[in-house]
Each structure stands twice: as structure tokens, then as C-alpha cells.
SEDOVO-289728 format. One line per 10 residues: their letters; for each residue x, y negated, z negated of N, C-alpha, C. Coordinates in steps of 0.02 Angstrom, whole numbers, padded with zeros to 5 digits. Layout:
BEGIN
A = X Y Z X Y Z X Y Z | ...
% end
This chain:
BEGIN
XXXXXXXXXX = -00937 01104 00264 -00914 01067 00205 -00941 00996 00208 | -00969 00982 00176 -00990 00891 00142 -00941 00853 00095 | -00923 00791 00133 -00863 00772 00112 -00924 00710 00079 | -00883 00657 00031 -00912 00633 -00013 -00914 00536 00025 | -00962 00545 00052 -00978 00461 00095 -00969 00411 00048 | -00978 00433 -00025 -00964 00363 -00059 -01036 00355 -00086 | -01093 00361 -00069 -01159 00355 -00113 -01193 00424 -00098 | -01251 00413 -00141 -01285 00491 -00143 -01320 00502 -00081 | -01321 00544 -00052 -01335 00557 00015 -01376 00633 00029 | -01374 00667 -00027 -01368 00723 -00031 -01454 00726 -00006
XXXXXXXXXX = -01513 00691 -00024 -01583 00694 00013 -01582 00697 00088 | -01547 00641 00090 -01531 00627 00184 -01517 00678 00217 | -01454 00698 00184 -01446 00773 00227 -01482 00819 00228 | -01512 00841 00193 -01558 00901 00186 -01624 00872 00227 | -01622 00817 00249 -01676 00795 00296 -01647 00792 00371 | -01588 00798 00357 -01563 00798 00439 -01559 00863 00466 | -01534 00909 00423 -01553 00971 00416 -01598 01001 00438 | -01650 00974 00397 -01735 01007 00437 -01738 00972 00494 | -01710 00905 00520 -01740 00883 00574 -01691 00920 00633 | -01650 00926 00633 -01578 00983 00683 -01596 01064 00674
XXXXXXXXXX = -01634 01076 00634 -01656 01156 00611 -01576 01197 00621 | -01531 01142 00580 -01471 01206 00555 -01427 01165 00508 | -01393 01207 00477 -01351 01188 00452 -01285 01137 00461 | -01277 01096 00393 -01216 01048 00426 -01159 01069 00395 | -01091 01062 00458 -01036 01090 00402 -00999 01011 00399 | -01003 00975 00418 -00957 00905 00406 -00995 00860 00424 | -00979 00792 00365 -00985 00737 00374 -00921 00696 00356 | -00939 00646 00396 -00879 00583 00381 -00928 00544 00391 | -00901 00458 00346 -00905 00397 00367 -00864 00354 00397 | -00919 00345 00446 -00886 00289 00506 -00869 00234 00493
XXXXXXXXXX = -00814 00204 00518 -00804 00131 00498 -00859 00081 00496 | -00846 00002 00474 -00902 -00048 00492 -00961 -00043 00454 | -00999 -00047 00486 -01079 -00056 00416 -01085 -00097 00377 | -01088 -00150 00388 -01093 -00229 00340 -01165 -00207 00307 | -01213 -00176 00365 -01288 -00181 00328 -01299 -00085 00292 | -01249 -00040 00313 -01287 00017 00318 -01232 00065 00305 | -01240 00135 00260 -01217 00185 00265 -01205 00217 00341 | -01142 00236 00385 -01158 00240 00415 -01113 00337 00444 | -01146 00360 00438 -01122 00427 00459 -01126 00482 00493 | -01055 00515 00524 -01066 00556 00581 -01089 00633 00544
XXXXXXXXXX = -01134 00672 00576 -01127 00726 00544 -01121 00799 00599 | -01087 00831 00585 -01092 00900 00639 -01116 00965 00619 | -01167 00970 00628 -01194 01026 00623 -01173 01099 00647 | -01170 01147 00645 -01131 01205 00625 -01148 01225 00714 | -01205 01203 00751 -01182 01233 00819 -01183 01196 00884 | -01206 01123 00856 -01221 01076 00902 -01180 01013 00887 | -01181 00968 00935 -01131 00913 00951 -01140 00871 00885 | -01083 00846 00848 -01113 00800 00817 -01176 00716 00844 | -01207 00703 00774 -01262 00656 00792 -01228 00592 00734 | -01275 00545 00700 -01253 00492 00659 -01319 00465 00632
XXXXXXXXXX = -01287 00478 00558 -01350 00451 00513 -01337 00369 00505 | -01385 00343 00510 -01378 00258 00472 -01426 00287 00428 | -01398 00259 00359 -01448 00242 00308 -01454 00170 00261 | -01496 00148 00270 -01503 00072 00235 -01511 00035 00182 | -01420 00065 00148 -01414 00077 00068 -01384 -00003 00036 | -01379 -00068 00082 -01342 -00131 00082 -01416 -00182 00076 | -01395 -00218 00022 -01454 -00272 00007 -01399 -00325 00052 | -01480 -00377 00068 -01533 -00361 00085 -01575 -00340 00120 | -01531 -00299 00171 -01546 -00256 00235 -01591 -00224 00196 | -01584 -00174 00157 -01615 -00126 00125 -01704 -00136 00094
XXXXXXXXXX = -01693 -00197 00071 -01756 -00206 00083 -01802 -00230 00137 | -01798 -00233 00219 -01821 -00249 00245 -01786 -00168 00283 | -01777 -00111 00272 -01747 -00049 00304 -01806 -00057 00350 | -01875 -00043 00329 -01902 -00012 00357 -01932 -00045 00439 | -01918 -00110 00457 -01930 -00127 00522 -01877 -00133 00562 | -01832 -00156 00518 -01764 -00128 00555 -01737 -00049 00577 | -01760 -00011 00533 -01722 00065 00576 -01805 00064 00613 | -01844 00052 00603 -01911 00074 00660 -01888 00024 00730 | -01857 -00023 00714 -01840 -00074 00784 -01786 -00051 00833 | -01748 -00015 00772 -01674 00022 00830 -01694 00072 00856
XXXXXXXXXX = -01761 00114 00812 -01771 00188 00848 -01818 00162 00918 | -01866 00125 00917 -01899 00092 00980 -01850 00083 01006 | -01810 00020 01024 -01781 00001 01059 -01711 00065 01096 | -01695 00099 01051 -01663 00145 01091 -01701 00209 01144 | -01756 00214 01097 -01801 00258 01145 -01823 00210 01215 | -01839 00150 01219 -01835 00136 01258 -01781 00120 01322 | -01727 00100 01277 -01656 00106 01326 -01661 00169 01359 | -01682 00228 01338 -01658 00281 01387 -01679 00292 01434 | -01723 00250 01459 -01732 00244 01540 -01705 00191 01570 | -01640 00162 01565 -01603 00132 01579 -01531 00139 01600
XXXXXXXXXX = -01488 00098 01636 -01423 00117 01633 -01393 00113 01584 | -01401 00051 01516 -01362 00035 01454 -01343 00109 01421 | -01277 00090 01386 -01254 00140 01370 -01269 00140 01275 | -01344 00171 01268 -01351 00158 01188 -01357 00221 01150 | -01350 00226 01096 -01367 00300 01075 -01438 00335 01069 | -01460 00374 01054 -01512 00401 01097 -01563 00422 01016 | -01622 00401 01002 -01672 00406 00945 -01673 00479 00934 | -01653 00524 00879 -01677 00584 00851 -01724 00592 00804 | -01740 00541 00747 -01799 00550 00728 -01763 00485 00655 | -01823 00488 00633 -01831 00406 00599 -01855 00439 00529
XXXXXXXXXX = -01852 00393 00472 -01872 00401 00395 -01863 00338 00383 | -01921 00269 00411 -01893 00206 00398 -01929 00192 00340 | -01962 00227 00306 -01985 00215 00240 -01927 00243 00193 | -01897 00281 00201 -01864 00296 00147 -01851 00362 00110 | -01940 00376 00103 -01987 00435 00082 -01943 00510 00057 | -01902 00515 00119 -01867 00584 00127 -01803 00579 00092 | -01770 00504 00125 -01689 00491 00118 -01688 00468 00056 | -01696 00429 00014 -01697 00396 -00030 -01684 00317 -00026 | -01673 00320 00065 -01636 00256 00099 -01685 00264 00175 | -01710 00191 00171 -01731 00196 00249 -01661 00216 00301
XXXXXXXXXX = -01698 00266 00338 -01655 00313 00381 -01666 00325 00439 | -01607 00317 00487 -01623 00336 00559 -01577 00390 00595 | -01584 00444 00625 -01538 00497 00655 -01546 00499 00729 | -01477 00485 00740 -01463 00486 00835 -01414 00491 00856 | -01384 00494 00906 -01331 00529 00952 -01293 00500 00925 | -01236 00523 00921 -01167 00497 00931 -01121 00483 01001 | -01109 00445 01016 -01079 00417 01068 -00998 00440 01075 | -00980 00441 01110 -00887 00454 01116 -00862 00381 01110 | -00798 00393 01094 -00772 00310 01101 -00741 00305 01027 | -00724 00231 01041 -00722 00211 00983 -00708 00122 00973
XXXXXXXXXX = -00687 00091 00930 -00720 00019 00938 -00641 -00003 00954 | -00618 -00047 01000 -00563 -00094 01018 -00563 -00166 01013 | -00572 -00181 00952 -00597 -00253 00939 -00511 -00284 00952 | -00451 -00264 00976 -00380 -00306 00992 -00389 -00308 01063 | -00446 -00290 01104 -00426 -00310 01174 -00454 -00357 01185 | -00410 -00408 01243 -00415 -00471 01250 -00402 -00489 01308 | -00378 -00447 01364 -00350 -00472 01427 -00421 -00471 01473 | -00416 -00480 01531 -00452 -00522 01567 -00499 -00474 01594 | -00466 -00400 01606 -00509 -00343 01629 -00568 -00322 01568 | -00532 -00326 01515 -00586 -00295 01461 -00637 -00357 01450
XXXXXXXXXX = -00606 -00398 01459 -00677 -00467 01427 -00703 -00465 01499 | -00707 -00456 01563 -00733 -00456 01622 -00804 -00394 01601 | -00757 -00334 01568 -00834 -00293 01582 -00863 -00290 01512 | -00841 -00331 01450 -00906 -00344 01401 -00954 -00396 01416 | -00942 -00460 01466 -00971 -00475 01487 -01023 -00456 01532 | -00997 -00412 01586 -01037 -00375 01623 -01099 -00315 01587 | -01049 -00299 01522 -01124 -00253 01504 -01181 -00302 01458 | -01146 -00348 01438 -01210 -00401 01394 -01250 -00425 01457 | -01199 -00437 01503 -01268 -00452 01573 -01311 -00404 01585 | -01292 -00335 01600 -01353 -00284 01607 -01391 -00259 01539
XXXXXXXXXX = -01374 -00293 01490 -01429 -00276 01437 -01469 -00334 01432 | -01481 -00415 01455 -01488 -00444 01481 -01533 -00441 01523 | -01534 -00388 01570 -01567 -00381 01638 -01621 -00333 01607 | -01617 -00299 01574 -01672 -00258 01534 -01732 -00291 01534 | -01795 -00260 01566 -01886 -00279 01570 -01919 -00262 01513 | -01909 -00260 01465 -01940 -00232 01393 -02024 -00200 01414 | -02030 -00133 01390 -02094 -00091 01404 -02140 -00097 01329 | -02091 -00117 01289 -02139 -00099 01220 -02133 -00188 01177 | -02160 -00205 01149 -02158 -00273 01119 -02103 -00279 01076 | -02078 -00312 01083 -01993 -00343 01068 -02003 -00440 00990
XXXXXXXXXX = -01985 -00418 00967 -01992 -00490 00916 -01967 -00541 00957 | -01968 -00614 00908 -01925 -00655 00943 -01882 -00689 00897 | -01823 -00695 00938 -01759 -00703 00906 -01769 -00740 00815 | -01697 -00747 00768 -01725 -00777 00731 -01642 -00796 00730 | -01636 -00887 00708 -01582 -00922 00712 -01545 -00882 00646 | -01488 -00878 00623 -01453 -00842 00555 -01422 -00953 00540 | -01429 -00951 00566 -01413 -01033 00549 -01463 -01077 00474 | -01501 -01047 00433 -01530 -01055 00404 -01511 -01147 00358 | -01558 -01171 00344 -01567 -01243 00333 -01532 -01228 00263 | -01532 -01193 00236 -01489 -01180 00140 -01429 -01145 00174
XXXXXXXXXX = -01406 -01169 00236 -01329 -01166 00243 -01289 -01203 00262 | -01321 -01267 00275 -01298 -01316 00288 -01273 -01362 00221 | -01206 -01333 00199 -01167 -01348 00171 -01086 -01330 00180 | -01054 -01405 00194 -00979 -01392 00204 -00962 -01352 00160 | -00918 -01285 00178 -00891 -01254 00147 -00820 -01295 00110 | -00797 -01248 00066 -00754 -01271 00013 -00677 -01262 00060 | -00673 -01220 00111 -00633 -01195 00155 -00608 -01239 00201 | -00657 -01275 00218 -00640 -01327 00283 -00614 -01384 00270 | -00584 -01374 00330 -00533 -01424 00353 -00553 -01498 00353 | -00605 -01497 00377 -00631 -01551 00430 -00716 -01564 00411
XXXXXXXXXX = -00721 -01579 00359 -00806 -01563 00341 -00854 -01633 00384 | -00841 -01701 00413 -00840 -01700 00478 -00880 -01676 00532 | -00839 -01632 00535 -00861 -01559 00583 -00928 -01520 00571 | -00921 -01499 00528 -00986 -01469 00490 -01040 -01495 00465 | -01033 -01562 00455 -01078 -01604 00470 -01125 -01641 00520 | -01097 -01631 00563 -01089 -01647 00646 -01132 -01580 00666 | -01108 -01529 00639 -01162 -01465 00681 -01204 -01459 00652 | -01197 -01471 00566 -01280 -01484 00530 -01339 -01519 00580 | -01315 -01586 00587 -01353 -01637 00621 -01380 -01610 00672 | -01342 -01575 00725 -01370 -01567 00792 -01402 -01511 00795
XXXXXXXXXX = -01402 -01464 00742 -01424 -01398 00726 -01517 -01403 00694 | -01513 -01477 00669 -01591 -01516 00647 -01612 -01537 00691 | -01596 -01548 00752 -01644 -01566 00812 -01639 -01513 00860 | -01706 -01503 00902 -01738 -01467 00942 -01690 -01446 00979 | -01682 -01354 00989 -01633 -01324 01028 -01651 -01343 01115 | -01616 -01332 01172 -01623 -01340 01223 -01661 -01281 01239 | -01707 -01317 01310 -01736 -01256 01329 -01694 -01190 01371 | -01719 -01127 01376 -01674 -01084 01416 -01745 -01015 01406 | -01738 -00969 01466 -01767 -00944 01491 -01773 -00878 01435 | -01824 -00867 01414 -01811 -00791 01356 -01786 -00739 01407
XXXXXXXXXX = -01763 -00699 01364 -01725 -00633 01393 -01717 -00585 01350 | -01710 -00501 01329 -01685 -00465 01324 -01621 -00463 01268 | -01616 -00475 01231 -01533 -00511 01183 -01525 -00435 01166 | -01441 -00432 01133 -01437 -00382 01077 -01448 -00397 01006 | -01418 -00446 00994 -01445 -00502 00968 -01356 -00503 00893 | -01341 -00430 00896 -01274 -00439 00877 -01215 -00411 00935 | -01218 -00429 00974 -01172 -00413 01030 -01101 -00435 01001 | -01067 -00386 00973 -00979 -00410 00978 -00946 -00360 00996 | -00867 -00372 00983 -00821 -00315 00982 -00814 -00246 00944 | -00840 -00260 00870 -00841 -00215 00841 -00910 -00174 00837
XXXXXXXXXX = -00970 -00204 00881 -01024 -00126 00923 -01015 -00113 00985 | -00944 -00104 01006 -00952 -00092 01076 -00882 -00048 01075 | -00910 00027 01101 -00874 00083 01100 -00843 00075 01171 | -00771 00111 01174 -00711 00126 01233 -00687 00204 01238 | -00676 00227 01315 -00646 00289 01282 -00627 00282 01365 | -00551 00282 01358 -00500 00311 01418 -00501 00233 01459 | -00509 00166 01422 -00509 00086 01460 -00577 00077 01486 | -00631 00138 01468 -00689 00098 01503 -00755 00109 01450 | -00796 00043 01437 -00844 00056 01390 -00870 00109 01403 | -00902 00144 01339 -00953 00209 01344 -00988 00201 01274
XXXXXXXXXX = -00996 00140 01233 -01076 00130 01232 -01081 00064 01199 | -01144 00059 01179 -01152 00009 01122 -01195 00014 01086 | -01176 -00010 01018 -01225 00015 00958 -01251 -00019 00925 | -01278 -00014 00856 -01325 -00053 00830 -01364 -00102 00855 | -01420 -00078 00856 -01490 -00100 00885 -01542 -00126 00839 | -01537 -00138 00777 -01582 -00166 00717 -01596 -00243 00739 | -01540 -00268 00763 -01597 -00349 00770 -01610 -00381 00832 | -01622 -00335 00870 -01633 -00342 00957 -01701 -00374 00938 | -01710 -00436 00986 -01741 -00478 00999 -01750 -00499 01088 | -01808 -00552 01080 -01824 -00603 01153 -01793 -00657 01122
XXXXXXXXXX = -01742 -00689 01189 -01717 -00750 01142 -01657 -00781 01205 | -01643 -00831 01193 -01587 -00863 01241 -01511 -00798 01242 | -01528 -00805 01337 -01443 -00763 01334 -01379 -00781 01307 | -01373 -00855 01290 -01329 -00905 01272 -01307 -00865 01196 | -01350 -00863 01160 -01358 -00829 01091 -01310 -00785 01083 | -01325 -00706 01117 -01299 -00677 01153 -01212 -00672 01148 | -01198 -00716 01178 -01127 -00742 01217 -01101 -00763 01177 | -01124 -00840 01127 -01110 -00851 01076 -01097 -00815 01024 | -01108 -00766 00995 -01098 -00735 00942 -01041 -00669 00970 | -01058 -00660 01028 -00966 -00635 01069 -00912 -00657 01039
XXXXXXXXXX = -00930 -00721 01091 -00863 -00777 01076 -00841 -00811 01005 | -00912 -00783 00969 -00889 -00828 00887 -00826 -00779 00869 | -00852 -00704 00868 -00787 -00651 00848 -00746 -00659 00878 | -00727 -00642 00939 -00672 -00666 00983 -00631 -00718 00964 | -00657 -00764 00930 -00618 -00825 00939 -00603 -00809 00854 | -00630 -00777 00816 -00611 -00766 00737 -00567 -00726 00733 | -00547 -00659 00787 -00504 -00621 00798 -00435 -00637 00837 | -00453 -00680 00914 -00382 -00688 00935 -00395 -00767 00956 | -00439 -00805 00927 -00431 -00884 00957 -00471 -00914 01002 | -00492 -00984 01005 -00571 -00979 01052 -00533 -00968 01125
XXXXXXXXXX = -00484 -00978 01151 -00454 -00990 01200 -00476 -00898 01218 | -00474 -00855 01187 -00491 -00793 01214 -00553 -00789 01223 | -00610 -00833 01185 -00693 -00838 01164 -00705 -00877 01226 | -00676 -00919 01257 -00688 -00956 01305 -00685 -00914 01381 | -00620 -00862 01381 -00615 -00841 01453 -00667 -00782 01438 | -00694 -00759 01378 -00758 -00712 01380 -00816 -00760 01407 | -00826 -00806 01381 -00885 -00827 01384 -00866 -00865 01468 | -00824 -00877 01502 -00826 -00889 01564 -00854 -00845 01635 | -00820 -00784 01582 -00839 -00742 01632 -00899 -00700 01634 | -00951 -00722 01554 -01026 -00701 01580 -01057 -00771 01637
XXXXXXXXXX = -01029 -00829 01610 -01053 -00883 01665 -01040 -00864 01744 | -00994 -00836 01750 -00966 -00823 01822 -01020 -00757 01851 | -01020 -00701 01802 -01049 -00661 01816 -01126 -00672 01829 | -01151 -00694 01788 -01216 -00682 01783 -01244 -00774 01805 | -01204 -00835 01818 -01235 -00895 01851 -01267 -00936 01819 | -01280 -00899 01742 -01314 -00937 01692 -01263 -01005 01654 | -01282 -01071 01645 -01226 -01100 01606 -01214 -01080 01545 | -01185 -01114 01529 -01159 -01123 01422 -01209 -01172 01406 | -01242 -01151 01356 -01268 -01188 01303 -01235 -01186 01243 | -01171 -01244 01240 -01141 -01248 01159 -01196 -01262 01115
XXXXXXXXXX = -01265 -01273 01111 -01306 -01291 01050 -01305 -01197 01027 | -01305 -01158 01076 -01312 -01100 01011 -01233 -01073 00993 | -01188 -01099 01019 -01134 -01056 00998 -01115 -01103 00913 | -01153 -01169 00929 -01154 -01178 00870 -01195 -01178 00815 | -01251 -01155 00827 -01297 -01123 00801 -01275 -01045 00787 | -01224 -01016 00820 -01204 -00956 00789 -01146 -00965 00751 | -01092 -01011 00759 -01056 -01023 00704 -01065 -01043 00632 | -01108 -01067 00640 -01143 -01096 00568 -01172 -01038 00555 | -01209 -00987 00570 -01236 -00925 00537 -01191 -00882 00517 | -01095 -00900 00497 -01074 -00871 00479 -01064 -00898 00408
XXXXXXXXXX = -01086 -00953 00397 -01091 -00959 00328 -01121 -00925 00282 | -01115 -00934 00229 -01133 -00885 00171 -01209 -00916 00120 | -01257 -00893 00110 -01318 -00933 00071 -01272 -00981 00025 | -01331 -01033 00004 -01294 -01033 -00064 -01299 -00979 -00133 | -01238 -00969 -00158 -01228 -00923 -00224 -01194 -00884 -00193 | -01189 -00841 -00125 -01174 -00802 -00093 -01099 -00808 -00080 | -01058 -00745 -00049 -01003 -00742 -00037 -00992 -00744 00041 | -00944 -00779 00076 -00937 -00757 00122 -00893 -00697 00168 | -00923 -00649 00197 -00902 -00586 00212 -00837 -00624 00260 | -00807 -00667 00277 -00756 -00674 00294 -00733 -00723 00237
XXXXXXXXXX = -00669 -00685 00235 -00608 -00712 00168 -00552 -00733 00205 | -00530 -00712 00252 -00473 -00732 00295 -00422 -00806 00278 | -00402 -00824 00262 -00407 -00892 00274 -00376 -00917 00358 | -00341 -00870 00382 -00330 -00871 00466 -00390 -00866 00503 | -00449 -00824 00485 -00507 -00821 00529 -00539 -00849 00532 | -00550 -00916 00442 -00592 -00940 00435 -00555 -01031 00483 | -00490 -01025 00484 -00459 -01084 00524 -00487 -01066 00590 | -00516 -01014 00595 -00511 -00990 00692 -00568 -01024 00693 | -00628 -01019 00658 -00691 -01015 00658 -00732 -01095 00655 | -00664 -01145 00621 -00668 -01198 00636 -00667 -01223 00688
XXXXXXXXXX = -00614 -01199 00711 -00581 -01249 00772 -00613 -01212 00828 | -00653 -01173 00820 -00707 -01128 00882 -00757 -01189 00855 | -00777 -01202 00800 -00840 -01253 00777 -00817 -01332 00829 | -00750 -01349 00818 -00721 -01401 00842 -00725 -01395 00929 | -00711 -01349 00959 -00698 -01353 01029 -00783 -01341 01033 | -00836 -01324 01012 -00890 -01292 01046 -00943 -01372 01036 | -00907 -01401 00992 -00949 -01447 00973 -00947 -01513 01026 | -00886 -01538 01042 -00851 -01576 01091 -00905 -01564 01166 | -00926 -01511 01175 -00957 -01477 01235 -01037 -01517 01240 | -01079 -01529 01153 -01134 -01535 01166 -01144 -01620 01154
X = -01080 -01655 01180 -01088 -01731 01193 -01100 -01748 01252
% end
């Protein structure tokens, strides 16, 4: 049975179809997907797998290097320890799906974006360190700031514009140096699968980059601290310092806070008005750091 994902899908499947050589009796959609259709499907004799399809502007128009970047980069993870889902076959043109399209494993788990105590932020740190540690075999882009110069505008929201002014400024002069590395490049809570208290995977792989580990960490701790307060963003981000020996560079955590702004004309995907107070006063404590 094909349950109804919410857009037309009906090409996709019949391409996943030929690519599994059987029949599907269920689909669902998975939570999350800011950029992407995102769905599990089980085929009538084998494990379920998971379609992304790249039906969200303006992802959608750039589908096609993005699902070709997650299918590389996961084919390459699999000679690794990282726990990523595994490339089944690609349609990053579109051609077949009607949507640039990518099909691959499904992982067990599921996402625990309320944990906060000291054991669970100990080993998301620990796995951003071993993805981190990753030697890249195939050519990797390089990072790109989401901090964009047409966003440097105090929002209508804030408290303290001040503040936002203050990270404009320091966000216009030259970032610090730091060693390239391996990034996920969206590393948070909500791509990082749990099952029984211990990670078992992590997902979305579309904007993996070479780029400061700081980056990285920062965009951890930006959620973290939008979800339960920087004071939780802080003992995460302590304990990749502890782990892995590298310092904090507050120039990118504020360089990743500011990429949560919205273009201008644009909406911002956080409405909160609690998340968007968190997100300040993460702007406020991270900023204090780069005096």
C-alpha cells in the first residue's frame, strides 16, 4: 500500500522500484526535511531503504550537486567507522523522479533532539570528532559561510540590536586562521539518530565540506542552545574541546548564528519567540568570547 507523502511522488517510486527490482508495499514520511521530501519505503521482501527527493526551493534548484555530493560522500564513508547511511543509487538530475533524487539505507534509530545531560553531549561530540578525523579519498568542496552579507540586518525580533551589530562588524573582517578538516557541515541534534542510549547514525550529507572544525561545533551548539540554552551549547562544545584538544573559535559560532537569519524578503524558519530569545543570548555569550 502507498500512503499519500503529501506531493506527487508517484515517478519516484516506480524508479525505486526498478532500482530494488520489487515491489513496494509502504511508504511513510519521515520527520524534518527543511530542504527535501524525505521518505522511508519497504519493499515487499527486503529491509526498508529512504528516498530524499529535492522538492523545497531553493534546494531544488541546485538538487542536482547536492544529492550527487551526499551519494559521493556516503559511498565514501563506507570505508569508515562513521555511522552514515549507505548510497543505493542516485537520479540527481531529476530525469526519472520528477525531483532530483537519491535512494539509501535506512538507519535504525531515531532523532533525540531533548537530550542534554553530560553522557549524551560527551558522545555527539565524540562522533563530530571522528567525522572530523575522516582523510577524504574523492575531492570534497570548500566550506561556504550561510552568514551571507544581505543578512546583516537587525532583526525586528531582537532584543539588543547592539548585539547584532557587533557580530555584523566582526563577521566583515577576516576569519581566524584554523586547520581545514573534514566538516559535516550541518552537524546537529536533529541528524543524529539513537537507538537503546547509544548513537547509530548520522544523516544528511548534502553540504559536507573542507572547512574549520570550529564550524562544525558551532552550528551544534547554535541548536543546543535554541533548544535547551547556551549553558547546554557550552558543556557540548566543551567537551569536543576536551576531546579532541582543538580550542573554540567564537568568530564561527558567530558566524553560525547569524546564518540563522532569514534573506531579506524571506521568512525566518524559526518563529519561536523563546528560541529566537535563546539564539540571542547564545549571540550575546559567544560574542563576549571574541574580545
Amino acid at each position: 500500500m502507498r500512503t499519500d507523502p503529501g506531493v506527487d511522488c508517484s515517478a519516484a517510486l516506480e524508479w525505486a522500484e526498478g532500482v530494488l527490482g520489487e515491489q513496494i508495499d509502504d511508504v511513510r514520511r519521515l520527520s524534518g526535511g527543511w530542504t527535501s521530501t524525505m521518505l522511508a519505503i519497504t519493499p515487499r521482501l527486503h529491509e526498508a531503504v529512504v528516498l530524499r527527493l529535492m522538492t523545497n526551493e531553493p534546494w531544488r534548484t541546485h538538487g542536482e550537486p547536492l544529492t550527487t555530493r551526499e551519494s559521493e560522500i556516503q559511498r565514501m564513508l563506507a570505508t569508515t567507522e562513521v555511522p552514515a547511511p549507505r548510497s543505493l543509487a542516485l537520479d540527481a538530475t531529476g530525469d526519472r523522479c520528477g525531483h532530483p533524487a537519491h535512494l539509501m539505507t535506512l538507519l535504525p534509530g531515531a532523532i533525540e533532539p531533548q537530550r542534554r545531560d553530560d553522557a549524551s553531549l560527551l558522545r555527539l561530540a565524540e562522533l563530530l570528532a571522528s567525522i572530523h578525523a575522516v582523510e577524504p579519498t574523492i575531492d570534497v568542496r570548500s566550506y561556504q559561510s550561510w552568514a551571507w552579507e544581505a543578512k546583516f540586518v537587525v532583526p525586528v525580533w531582537a532584543s539588543d540590536a547592539g548585539l547584532w551589530e557587533d557580530a555584523f562588524a566582526l563577521l566583515r573582517s577576516e576569519p581566524p586562521t584554523y586547520e581545514p578538516c573534514f566538516i559535516h557541515r550541518d552537524f546537529q541534534p536533529r541528524n543524529v539518530l539513537w537507538e537503546r542510549g547509544e548513537i547509530s547514525g548520522v544523516v544528511d550529507w548534502v553540504e559536507t565540506s573542507i572547512g574549520p572544525a570550529w564550524l562544525d561545533v558551532a552550528h551544534c551548539a547554535s541548536n543546543l542552545a535554541i533548544l535547551h540554552g547556551t549553558e547546554v551549547a557550552d558543556r557540548f562544545a566543551d567537551a569536543y574541546a576536551t576531546t579532541t584538544g582543538r580550542p573554540p573559535q567564537p568568530y564561527f559560532d558567530v558566524m553560525d548564528i547569524v546564518g540563522f537569519l532569514p534573506p531579506p524578503g524571506k521568512t525566518s524558519f524559526i518563529t519561536d519567540s523563546a528560541d529566537l530569545e535563546r539564539l540571542e543570548e547564545r549571540l550575546a555569550t559567544v560574542l563576549l568570547r571574541c574580545k
